[in-house]
C-alpha positions in Angstrom: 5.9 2.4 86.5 6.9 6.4 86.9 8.2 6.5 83.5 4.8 4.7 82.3 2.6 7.5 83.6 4.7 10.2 82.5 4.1 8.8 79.2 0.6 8.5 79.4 0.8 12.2 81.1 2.3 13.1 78.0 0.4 11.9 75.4 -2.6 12.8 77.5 -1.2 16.6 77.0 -0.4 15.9 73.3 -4.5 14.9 72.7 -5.4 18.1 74.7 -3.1 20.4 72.6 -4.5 18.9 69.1 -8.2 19.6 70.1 -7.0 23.1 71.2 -5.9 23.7 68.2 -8.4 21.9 66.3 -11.0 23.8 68.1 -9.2 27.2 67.4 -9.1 26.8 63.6 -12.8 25.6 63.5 -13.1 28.8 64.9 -11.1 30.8 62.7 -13.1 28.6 59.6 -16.1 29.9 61.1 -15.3 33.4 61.7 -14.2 33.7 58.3 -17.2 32.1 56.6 -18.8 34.6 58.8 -17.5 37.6 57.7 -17.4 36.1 54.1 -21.3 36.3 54.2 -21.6 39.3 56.1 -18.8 41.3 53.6 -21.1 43.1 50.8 -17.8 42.9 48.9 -16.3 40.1 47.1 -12.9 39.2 48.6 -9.8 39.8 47.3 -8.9 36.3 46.7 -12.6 35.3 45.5 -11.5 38.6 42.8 -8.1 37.0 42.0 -10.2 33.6 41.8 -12.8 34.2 39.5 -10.3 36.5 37.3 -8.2 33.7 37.2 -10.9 31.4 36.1 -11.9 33.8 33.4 -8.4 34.4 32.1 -7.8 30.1 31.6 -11.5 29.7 29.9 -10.7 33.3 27.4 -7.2 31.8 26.8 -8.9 28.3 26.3 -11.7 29.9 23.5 -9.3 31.5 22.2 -6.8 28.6 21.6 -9.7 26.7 20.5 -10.8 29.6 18.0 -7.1 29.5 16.4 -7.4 25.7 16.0 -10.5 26.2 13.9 -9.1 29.2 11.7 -5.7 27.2 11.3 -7.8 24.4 9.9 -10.3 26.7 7.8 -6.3 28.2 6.1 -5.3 24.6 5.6 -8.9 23.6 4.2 -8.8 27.0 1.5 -5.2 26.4 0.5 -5.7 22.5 -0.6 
């Protein structure tokens, strides 16, 4: 019966720990959405996002564009 309770001691802890830490990083979520809004300034990684996202759809016109001017070259030469 000792051993029993210790277990349920236990797991009792464990359950306490996890909403510690799940409280903590709601937290830390909020904080950060917080400053987010509050920051006048686009982040760093919100820059390195959106440059990212321009680079794919520039790379993606422009593989697009060279399909079309390959298949004008093809078009002209027949």
């Amino acid at each position: 019966m000792d051993q029993m309770s210790s277990r349920v001691v236990s797991s009792e802890k464990r359950s306490e720990q996890k909403n510690q830490l799940r409280a903590e990083s709601n937290s830390y979520q909020m904080r950060t959405e917080q400053n987010r809004l509050e920051s006048p300034e686009i982040s760093r990684s919100d820059q390195i996002r959106s440059r990212t996202t321009q680079i794919g759809s520039d790379t993606k016109s422009r593989s697009e564009q060279s399909k079309v001017e390959h298949n004008e070259s093809i078009e002209q030469n027949s």
